[in-house]
N, C-alpha and C positions, 0 to 999 in steps of 0.2 A: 364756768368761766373759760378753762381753755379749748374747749368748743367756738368758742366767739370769735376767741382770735385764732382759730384753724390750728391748735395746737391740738391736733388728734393723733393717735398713733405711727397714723398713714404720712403726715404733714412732717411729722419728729422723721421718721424713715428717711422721705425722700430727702430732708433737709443735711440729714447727719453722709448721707452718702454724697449729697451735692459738695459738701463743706472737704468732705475727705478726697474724693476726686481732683475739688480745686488745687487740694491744698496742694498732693502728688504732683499735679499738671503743673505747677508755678513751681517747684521746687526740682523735676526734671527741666524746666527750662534754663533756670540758671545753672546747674551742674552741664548739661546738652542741650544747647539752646540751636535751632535751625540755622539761623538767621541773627545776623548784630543787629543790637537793638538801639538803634539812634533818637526818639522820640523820649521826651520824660517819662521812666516808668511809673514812678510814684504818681503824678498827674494823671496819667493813664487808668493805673488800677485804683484808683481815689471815686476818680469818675465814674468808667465801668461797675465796679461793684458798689457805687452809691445809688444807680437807675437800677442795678439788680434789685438791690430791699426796695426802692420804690417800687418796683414790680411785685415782690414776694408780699410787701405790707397790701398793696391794690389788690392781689388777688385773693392771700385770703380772708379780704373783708367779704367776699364774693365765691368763697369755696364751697358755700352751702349748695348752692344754685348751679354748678358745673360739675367736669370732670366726676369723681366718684360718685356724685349723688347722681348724677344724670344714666350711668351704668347702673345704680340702682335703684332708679325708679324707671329702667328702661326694663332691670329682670322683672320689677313687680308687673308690670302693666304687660309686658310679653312683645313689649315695641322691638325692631329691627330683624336683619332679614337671618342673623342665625336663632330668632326666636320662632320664625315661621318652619325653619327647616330642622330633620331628625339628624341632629349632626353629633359624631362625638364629641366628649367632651374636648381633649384635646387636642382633634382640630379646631375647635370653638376659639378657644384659646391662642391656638399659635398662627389664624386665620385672622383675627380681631388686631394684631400684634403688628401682623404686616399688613392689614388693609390701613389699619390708622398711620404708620408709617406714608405708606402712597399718599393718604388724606397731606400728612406733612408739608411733602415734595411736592402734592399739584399748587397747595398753598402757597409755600414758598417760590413756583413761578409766578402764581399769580399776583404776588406781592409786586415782581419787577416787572410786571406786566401793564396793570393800572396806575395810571398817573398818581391819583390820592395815597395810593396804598404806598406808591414807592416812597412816597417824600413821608411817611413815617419810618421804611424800612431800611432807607439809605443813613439812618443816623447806623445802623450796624456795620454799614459797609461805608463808612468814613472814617474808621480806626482805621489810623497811619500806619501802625504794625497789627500782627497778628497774635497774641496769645491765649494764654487759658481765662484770661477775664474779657476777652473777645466775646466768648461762649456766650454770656451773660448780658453783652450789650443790646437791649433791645427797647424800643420803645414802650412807655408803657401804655399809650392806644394801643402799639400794636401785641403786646403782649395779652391785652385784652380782648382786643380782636382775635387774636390764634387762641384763645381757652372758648370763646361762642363755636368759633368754629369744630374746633376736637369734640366740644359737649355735643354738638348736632351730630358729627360723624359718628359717637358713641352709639346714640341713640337710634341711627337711621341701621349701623351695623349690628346690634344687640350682644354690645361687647360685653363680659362680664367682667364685672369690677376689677378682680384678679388681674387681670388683664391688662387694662388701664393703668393699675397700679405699674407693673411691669413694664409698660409702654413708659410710661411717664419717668421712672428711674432713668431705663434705658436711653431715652431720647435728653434728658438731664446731662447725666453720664458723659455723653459722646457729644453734642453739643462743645461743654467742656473740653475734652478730649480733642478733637478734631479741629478744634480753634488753637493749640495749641503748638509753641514755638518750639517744638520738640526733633530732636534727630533719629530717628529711627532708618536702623541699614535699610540700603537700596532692597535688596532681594528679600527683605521681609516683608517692606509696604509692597512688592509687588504682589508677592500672597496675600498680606492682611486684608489690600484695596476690596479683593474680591468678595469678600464676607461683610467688610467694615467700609466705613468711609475714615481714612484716614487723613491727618495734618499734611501731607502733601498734595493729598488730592482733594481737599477742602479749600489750600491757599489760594489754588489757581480761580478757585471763585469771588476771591477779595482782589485779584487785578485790578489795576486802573484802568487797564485794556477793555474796552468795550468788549472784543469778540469774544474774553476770557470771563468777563463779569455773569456773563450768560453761559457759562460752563458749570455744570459741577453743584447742583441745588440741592442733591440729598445730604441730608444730619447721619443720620443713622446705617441705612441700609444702601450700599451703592450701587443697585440694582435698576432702579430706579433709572438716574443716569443713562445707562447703556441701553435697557430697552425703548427709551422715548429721544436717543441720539442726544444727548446733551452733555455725553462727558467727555473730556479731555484729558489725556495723558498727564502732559506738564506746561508748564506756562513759558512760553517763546521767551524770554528772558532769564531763566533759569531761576530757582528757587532762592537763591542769596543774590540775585538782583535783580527782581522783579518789584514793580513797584505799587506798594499796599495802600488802598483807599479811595478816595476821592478827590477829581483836582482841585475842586474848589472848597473843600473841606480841611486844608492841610497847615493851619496856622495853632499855634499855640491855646491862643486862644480858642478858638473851635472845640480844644479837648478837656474845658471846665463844663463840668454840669448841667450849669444853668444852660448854658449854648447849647447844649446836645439836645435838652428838652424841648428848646424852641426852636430845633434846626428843620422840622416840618414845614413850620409857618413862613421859611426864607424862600423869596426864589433861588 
């Protein structure tokens, strides 16, 4: 039975880390919070983590057919190109980690790229502020859409399960993390930027600012960024007043549920 509904080992893991993560991120926010938070929180986090379970319930009715099973029916069959090559093991591993990373980051431009794509991904970048249940706001087409796509890059890379698993915490993890309304000293995010994508350099990609909305696409690894020119310092407005969302997403009403699921279908 708890196969059916993706309560398998791997699924308890990723969920129990997810849930601890949040919890950390929301409870640094209110002790050190970046930014005053003017928007209903409770409406906010109501919403946001009511489209997360609709995501978590969507996918795993559908976890048999992705992500982990697709790494291992890619090791059985010998599909992708570290199955072709005598590689060790631990670059296998830590090669599979960051190329699905990249996979991420080309996604996530091409989300704001395609018209279709965006009017499901802009329900993420229509939160009026930014928090750790930020992390979590994503459509669920489009969360559907990004598990087809990781399962193909699985596949095409011959990533090993391990791997994946890893990936998937990780990108979980900071997701969370990086969406969150946190204070961290200036000269520490100037280090951490470099390894990590941090909450300040994550925010500047929720501007309202057109030139800043297209800054700043990587989750996890902020490399990305820098070598394809697309990252930005700080947002021309300064971080406590710069202004989070979308213009014409910025009503009360817009941040109930129901509205966020059908905000695809609006012009």
């Amino acid at each position: 039975m708890s196969e059916l509904v993706g309560l398998d080992p791997h699924t308890l893991l990723r969920a129990a880390i997810f849930v601890g993560v949040l919890g950390v991120m929301m409870l640094w926010e209110v002790f050190a919070p970046r930014r005053v938070v003017v928007a209903p929180r409770v409406l906010r986090w109501v919403s946001n983590l009511g489209v997360s379970v609709l995501n978590r319930i969507l996918i795993a009715l559908i976890a048999s057919l992705v992500g982990l099973g697709a790494a291992l029916t890619g090791e059985q069959a010998g599909w992708g190109l570290f199955h072709r090559w005598q590689v060790p093991g631990w670059l296998v591993f830590a090669g599979s980690v960051v190329l699905l990373d990249l996979v991420v980051y080309l996604q996530h431009r091409v989300l704001h790229a395609v018209p279709w794509l965006w009017r499901l991904h802009r329900m993420h970048h229509a939160d009026v502020e930014l928090d750790a249940t930020s992390g979590v706001r994503f459509h669920p087409f489009e969360a559907l859409i990004s598990l087809i796509v990781k399962a193909v890059a699985v596949l095409a890379i011959g990533a090993p399960a391990m791997a994946v698993l890893v990936f998937e915490l990780l990108l979980n993890a900071t997701s969370v993390f990086n969406h969150s309304n946190v204070r961290i000293p200036l000269g520490v995010d100037r280090v951490l930027r470099w390894v990590l994508v941090t909450p300040d350099m994550h925010r500047v990609h929720h501007s309202v600012r057109v030139e800043e909305l297209s800054r700043n696409f990587g989750f996890n690894m902020p490399w990305w960024d820098r070598l394809f020119r697309t990252y930005r310092d700080q947002p021309a407005d300064g971080h406590e007043h710069m202004t989070i969302g979308l213009e014409q997403f910025r009503s009360r009403e817009e941040m109930r549920l129901d509205r966020m699921l059908v905000q695809p279908f609006k012009r």
